[in-house]
Structures are given as structure tokens and as C-alpha cells.
C-alpha positions in Angstrom: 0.0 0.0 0.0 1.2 3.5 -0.8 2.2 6.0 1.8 -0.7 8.7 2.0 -0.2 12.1 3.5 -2.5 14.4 5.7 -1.2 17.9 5.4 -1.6 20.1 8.8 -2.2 23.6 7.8 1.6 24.5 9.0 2.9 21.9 6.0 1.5 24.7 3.7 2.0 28.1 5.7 5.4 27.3 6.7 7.1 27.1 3.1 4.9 29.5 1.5 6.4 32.0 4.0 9.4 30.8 4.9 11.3 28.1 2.3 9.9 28.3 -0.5 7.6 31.9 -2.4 6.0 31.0 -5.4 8.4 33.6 -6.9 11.2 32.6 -5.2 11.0 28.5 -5.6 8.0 27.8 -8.2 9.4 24.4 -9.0 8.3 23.1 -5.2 5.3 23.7 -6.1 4.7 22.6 -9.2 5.8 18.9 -7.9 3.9 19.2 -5.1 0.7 19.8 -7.6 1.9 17.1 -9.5 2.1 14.8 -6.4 -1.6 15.4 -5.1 -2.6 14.4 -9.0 -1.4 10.9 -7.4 -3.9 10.7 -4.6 -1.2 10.8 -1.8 -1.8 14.3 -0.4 -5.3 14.8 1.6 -6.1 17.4 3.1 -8.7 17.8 5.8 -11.5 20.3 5.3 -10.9 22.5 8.0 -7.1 22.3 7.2 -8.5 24.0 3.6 -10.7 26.7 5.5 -7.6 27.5 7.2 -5.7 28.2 4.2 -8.8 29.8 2.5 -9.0 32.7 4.9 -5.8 33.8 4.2 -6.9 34.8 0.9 -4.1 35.6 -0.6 -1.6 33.5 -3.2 -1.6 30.4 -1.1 -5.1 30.1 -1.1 -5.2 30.9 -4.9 -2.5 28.3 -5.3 -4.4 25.3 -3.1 -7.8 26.4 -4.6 -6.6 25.6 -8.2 -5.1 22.3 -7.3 -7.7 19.5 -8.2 -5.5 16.8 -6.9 -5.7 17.2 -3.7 -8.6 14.4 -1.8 -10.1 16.2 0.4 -11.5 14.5 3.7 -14.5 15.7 5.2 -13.7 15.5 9.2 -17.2 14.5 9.9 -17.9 11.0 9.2 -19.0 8.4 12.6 -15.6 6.8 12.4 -13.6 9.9 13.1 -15.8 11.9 15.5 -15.6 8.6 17.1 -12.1 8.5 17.4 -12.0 12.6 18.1 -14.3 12.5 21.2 -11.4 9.4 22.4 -8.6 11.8 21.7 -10.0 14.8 24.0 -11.1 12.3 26.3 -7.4 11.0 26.7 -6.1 15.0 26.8 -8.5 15.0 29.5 -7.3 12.3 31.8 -4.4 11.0 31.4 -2.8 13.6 33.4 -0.1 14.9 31.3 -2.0 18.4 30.2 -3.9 21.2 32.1 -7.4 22.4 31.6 -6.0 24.8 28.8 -5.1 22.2 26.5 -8.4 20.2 26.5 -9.8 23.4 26.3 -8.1 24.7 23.0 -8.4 21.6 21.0 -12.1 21.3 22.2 -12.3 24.6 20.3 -14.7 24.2 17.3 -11.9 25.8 14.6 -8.8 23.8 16.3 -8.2 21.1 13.3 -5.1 18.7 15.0 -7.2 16.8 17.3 -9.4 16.3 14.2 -6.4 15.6 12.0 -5.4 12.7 14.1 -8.6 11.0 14.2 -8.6 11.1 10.2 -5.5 9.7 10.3 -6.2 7.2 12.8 -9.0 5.8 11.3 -7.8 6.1 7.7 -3.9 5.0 8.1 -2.7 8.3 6.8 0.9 9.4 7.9 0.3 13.2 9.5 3.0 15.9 8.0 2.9 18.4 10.5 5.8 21.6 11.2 4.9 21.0 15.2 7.3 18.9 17.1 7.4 16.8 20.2 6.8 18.7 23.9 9.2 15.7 25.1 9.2 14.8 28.5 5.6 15.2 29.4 5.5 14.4 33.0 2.2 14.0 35.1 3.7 16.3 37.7 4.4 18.9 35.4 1.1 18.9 33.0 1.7 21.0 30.3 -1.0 23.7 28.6 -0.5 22.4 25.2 -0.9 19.5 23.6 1.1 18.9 20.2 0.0 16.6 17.4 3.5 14.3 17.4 2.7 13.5 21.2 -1.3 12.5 21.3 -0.8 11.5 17.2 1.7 8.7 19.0 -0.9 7.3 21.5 -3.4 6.8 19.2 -0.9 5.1 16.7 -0.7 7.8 13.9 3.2 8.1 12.3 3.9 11.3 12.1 6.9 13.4 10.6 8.0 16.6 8.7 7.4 17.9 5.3 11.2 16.8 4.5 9.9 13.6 5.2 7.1 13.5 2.8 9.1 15.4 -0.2 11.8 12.5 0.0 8.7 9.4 -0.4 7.5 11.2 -2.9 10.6 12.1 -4.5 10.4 15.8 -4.6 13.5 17.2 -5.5 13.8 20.6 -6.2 
């Protein structure tokens, strides 16, 4: 079975401002285009709505890419497995009110990201990295994807990551 992707909103905000402008590096993005024509990249709906109110030459750019799949977050299987992911931020001890609070927020897309790619095998490409050393003695007030993606059994890894499956060389 082929690797498929779920893009966080950071695995598209991140280069646009930071590695790669469309003026600067067109060429990334013209392989990326190419690579969601293979039905590898998905992208969650609210990841899009993200990127849409931007509204500028990001959103053009994902809004005129047809190869994308684009899951709908609300399907049984993963509200299912997104009411089990806030109720593990909830007790297992390792966060503080603030971080079930935040992803319980109706426009917060990682907790929904890692139930799509729980219940659909999907590898999660997100910019955020590991709190490390979460400690029940020291809860912390955010929860990252990498850490609750891992409990639930979700790989998860960097955009570097992705661009060498896919062979995007640029």
C-alpha cells in the first residue's frame, strides 16, 4: 500500500512563507501539484478553511489544485475517534485544563487531524514537534500533534519527510 499524506495547515504556511515563495522556488510547487494528481496528499477540510482565509496567493495556489482528496472530518468513524482523543487530553494527566480546552475549540483542526489519520492510516505531516518529556507532575498547557498522534498510533513526521517518499527534489 502506498504512503498517504494528511497535510496540517503549517505543511503549507510554513514554506509559503518561509522556504519556498511562489516567486522565489516555483518548482516546489509545481511537484507538489503534481504529487496530489497521485492521490497521496489529503487534506482535511478545515485544514483548507484555514488556508482559505488567508486569501491571498496560497489560497489561490491550493484552490486551483484539483489533486488534492479532500477529507470531510465528519464521518462516525472519526468523531468517534476525536471524542477518544480529547477524552485522553482529559485524563491522562499529562496536560492542564487549557489544553483540552483549546483543542475542544470548534476551529482547532489537530485533534481532528489525528482521528482522520487514525481511522484512515494516513501518515500526518505536520511543522509541530514533540513537547518531550511530558510528566504527570508537570502537566503542560499544550498539547502537540507528534505527542497525542503517537498514542493513538498515527506516524507522524515533517514535510522533509514527505518530499523524500515522494521524491520531490527541487
Amino acid at each position: 500500500m502506498t504512503e498517504k499524506f494528511l497535510l496540517d495547515t503549517n505543511s503549507f504556511v510554513t514554506p509559503y512563507r518561509q522556504y519556498y515563495a511562489f516567486d522565489l522556488i516555483p518548482a516546489y510547487w509545481e511537484k507538489l501539484s503534481k504529487c496530489a494528481h497521485t492521490g497521496n496528499l489529503i487534506l482535511l477540510d478545515m485544514v483548507k478553511e484555514e488556508i482559505n482565509k488567508g486569501k491571498d496567493p496560497l489560497t489561490q495556489w491550493l484552490n486551483g489544485q484539483p489533486g488534492f482528496i479532500v477529507c470531510n472530518h465528519i464521518s462516525p468513524e472519526i468523531i468517534l475517534k476525536y471524542q477518544e482523543i480529547l477524552q485522553y487530553i482529559q485524563t491522562c494527566g499529562l496536560y492542564k485544563e487549557q489544553a483540552l480546552e483549546r483543542w475542544s475549540s470548534a476551529d482547532v483542526a489537530d485533534p481532528w487531524l489525528i482521528a482522520a489519520a487514525a481511522v484512515n492510516k494516513y501518515t500526518l505531516i505536520t511543522a509541530e514537534v514533540s513537547s518531550g518529556g511530558l510528566s504527570i507532575k508537570t502537566p503542560n498547557k499544550y498539547a502537540k500533534i507528534p505527542d497525542v498522534a503517537s498514542v493513538f498510533g498515527v506516524k507522524t513526521s515533517d514535510l522533509y519527510y514527505m518530499m523524500r517518499q515522494l521524491g520531490i527534489k527541487i
